[in-house]
C-alpha positions as CSV (number, residue, x, y, z in Angstrom):
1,X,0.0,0.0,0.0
2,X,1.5,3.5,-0.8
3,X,1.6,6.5,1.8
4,X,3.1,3.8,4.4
5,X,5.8,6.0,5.6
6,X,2.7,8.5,6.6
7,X,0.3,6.9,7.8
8,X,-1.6,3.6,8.1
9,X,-4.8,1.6,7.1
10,X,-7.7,0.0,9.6
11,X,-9.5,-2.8,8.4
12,X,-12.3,-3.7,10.6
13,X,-13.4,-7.4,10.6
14,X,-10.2,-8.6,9.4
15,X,-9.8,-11.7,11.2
16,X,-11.3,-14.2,8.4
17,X,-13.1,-13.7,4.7
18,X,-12.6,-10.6,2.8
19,X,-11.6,-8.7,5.7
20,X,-8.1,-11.1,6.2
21,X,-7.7,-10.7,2.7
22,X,-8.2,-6.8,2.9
23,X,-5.7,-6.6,5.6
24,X,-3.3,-9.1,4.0
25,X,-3.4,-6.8,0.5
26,X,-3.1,-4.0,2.2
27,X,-0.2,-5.1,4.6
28,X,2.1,-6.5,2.1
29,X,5.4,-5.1,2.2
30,X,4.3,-3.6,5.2
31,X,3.7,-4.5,8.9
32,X,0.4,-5.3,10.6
33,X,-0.9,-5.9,14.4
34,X,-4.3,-6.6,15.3
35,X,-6.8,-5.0,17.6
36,X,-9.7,-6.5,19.2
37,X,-13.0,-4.3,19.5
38,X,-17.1,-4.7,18.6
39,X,-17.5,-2.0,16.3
40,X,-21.4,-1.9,17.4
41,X,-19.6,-0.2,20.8
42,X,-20.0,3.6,20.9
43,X,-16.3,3.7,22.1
44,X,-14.8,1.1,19.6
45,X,-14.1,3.8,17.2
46,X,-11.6,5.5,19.6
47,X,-10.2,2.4,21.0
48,X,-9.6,1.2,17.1
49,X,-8.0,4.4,16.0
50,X,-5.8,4.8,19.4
51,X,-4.3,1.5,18.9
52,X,-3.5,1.8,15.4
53,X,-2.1,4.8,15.3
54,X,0.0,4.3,18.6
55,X,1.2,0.6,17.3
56,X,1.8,1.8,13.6
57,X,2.9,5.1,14.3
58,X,1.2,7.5,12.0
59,X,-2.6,8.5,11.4
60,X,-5.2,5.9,9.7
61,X,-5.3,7.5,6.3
62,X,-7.3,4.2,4.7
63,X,-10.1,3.1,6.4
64,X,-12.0,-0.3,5.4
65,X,-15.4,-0.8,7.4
66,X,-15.9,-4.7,6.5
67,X,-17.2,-5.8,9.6
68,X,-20.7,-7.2,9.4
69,X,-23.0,-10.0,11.0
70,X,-26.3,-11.7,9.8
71,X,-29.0,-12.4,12.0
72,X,-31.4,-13.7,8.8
73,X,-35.3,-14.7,9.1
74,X,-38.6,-13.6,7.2
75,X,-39.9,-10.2,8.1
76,X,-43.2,-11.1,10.4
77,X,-40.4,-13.0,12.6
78,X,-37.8,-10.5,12.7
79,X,-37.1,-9.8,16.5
80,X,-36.1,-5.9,17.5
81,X,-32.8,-7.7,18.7
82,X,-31.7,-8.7,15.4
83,X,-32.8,-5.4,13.5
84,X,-30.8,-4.1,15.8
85,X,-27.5,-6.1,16.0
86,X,-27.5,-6.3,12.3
87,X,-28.0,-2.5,11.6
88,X,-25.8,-1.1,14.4
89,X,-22.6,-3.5,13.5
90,X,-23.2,-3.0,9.9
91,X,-24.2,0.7,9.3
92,X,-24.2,2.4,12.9
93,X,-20.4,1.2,13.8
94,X,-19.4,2.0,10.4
95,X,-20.8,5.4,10.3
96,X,-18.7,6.0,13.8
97,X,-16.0,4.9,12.6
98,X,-15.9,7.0,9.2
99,X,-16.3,9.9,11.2
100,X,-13.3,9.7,13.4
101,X,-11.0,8.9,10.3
102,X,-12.2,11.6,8.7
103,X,-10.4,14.3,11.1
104,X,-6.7,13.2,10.4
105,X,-7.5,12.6,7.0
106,X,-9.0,16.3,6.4
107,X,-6.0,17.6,8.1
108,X,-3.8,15.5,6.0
109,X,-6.1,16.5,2.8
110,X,-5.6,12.6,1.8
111,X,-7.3,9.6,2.9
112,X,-9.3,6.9,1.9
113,X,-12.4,4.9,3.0
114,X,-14.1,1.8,1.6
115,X,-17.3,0.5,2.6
116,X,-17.8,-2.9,2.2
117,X,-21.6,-3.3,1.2
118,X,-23.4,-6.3,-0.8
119,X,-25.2,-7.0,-3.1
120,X,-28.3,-7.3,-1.4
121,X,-28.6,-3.6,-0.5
122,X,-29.4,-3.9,-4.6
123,X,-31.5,-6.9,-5.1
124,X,-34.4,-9.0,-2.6
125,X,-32.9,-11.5,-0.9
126,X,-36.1,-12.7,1.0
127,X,-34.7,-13.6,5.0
128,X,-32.3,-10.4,5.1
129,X,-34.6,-7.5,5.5
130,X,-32.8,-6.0,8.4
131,X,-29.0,-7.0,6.2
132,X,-30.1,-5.3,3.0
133,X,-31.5,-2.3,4.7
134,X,-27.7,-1.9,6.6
135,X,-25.7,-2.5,3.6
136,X,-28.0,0.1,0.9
137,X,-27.7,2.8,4.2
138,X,-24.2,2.2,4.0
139,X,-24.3,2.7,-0.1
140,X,-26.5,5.8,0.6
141,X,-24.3,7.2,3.1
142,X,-20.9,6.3,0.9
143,X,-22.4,9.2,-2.0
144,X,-23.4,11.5,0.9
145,X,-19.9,11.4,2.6
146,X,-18.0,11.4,-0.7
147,X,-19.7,14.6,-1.5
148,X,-18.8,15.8,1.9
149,X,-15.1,15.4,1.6
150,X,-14.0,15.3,-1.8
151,X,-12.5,18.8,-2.3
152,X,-10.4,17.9,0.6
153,X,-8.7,14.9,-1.2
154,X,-10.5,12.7,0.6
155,X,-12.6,9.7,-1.4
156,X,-15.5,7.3,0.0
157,X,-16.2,4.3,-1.9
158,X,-18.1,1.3,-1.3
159,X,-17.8,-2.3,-2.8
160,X,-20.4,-4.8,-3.3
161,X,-19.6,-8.2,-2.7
162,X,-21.8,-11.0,-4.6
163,X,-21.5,-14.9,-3.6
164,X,-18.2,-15.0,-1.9
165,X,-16.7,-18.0,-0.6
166,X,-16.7,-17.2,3.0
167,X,-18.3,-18.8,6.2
168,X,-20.9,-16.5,5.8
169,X,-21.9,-18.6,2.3
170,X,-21.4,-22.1,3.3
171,X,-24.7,-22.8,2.8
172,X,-25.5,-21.5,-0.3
173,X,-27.7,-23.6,-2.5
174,X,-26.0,-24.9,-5.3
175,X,-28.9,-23.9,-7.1
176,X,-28.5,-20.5,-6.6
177,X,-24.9,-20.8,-8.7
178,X,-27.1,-21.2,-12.0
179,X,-27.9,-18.0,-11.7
180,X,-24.8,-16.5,-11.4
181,X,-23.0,-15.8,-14.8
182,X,-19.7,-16.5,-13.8
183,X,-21.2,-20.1,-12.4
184,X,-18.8,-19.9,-9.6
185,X,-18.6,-17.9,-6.5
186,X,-15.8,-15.1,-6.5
187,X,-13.0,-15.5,-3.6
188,X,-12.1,-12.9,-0.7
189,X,-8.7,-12.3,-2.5
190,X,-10.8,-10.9,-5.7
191,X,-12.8,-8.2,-3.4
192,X,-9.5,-7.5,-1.6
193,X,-8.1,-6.2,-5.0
194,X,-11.0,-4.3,-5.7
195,X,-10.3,-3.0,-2.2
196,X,-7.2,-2.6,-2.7
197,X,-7.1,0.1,-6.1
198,X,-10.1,1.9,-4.0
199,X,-7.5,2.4,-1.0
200,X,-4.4,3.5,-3.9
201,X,-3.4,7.1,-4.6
202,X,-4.2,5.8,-8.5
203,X,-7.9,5.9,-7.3
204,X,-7.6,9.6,-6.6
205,X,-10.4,10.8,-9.0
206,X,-12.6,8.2,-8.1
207,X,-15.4,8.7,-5.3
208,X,-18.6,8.0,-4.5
209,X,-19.1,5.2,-6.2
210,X,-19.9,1.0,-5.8
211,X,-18.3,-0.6,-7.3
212,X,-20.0,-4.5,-7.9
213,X,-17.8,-8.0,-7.2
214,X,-20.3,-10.2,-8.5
215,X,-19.8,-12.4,-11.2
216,X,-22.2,-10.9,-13.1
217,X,-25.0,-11.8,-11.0
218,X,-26.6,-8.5,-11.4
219,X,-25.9,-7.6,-14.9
């Protein structure tokens, strides 16, 4: 990753899937510690960005908000709890933390964030009412943000992650792969890359955008 001698990058959820890869793409060539926090926390943003910057020694200048959790089931059987879990984790926690990392990076007129969304903040997936309504808030608020702070060199983009192969889809249907045109799942390593050009100085004039890791699916 470029801009290493200046700062650093926080991946959140990066202990397995596409956040390990995120971390791993980032990190190479470079050095990387982990932090435990729940990002659903008020104070986990603070405790995140302490740690980092204290361990790495410079200000978290790329910021990938990855961590998520599904608590699936119909509508009419949707408890508050799991509204709840699912939307403060996936949306609230990431809104917190985009907001602290966007004081060092305004002050450093460079940064970076990437929001990992899905695909089913874009199409039904009946079972994940409370999942898709996190990840298309955390589209919405990607444009809104990027609008915010682009003057100041800053970019906010979001990625959309299809069928990946990660714990998370172990029980997909094999069904479901017909309807996929790439007939395959995609791998963590493949949205890590996409990640990874969002998080680059080359990525500079691009902001505010999704950008889909599909396979197709929603051509």
């Amino acid at each position: 990753m470029s801009r290493t001698d200046t700062g650093c990058a926080l991946v959140t959820g990066a202990s397995r899937g596409i956040g390990a890869a995120t971390a791993k793409a980032l990190a190479a060539g470079g050095r990387a510690v982990a932090v435990q926090a729940d990002v659903a926390e008020p104070g986990a943003a603070d405790t995140l960005f302490a740690a980092a910057e204290e361990q790495l020694g410079g200000p978290v200048l790329v910021l990938v908000n990855n961590a998520g959790v599904t608590a699936d089931g119909l509508s009419p059987q949707l408890s508050d709890d799991d509204w709840d879990k699912v939307v403060n984790t996936n949306l609230t926690g990431a809104f917190r933390l985009t907001r602290r990392a966007l004081r060092p990076m305004l002050r450093a007129r460079f940064g970076r964030i990437v929001n990992v969304a899905s695909i089913v903040g874009q199409r039904a997936n009946p079972g994940q009412a409370n999942y898709a309504a996190a990840k298309a808030g955390l589209v919405g608020m990607t444009k809104t943000v990027a609008a915010e702070v682009a003057k100041r060199g800053v970019t906010v983009n979001a990625v959309a992650p299809g069928f990946i192969a990660t714990e998370m889809t172990e029980s997909l249907e094999n069904g479901l792969l017909d309807h996929i045109p790439a007939k395959r799942t995609g791998t963590p390593e493949e949205v890590a890359a996409c990640v990874r050009f969002l998080a680059s100085e080359e990525a500079g004039y691009v902001t505010g955008t999704t950008l889909t890791v599909d396979g197709g699916l929603s051509a």
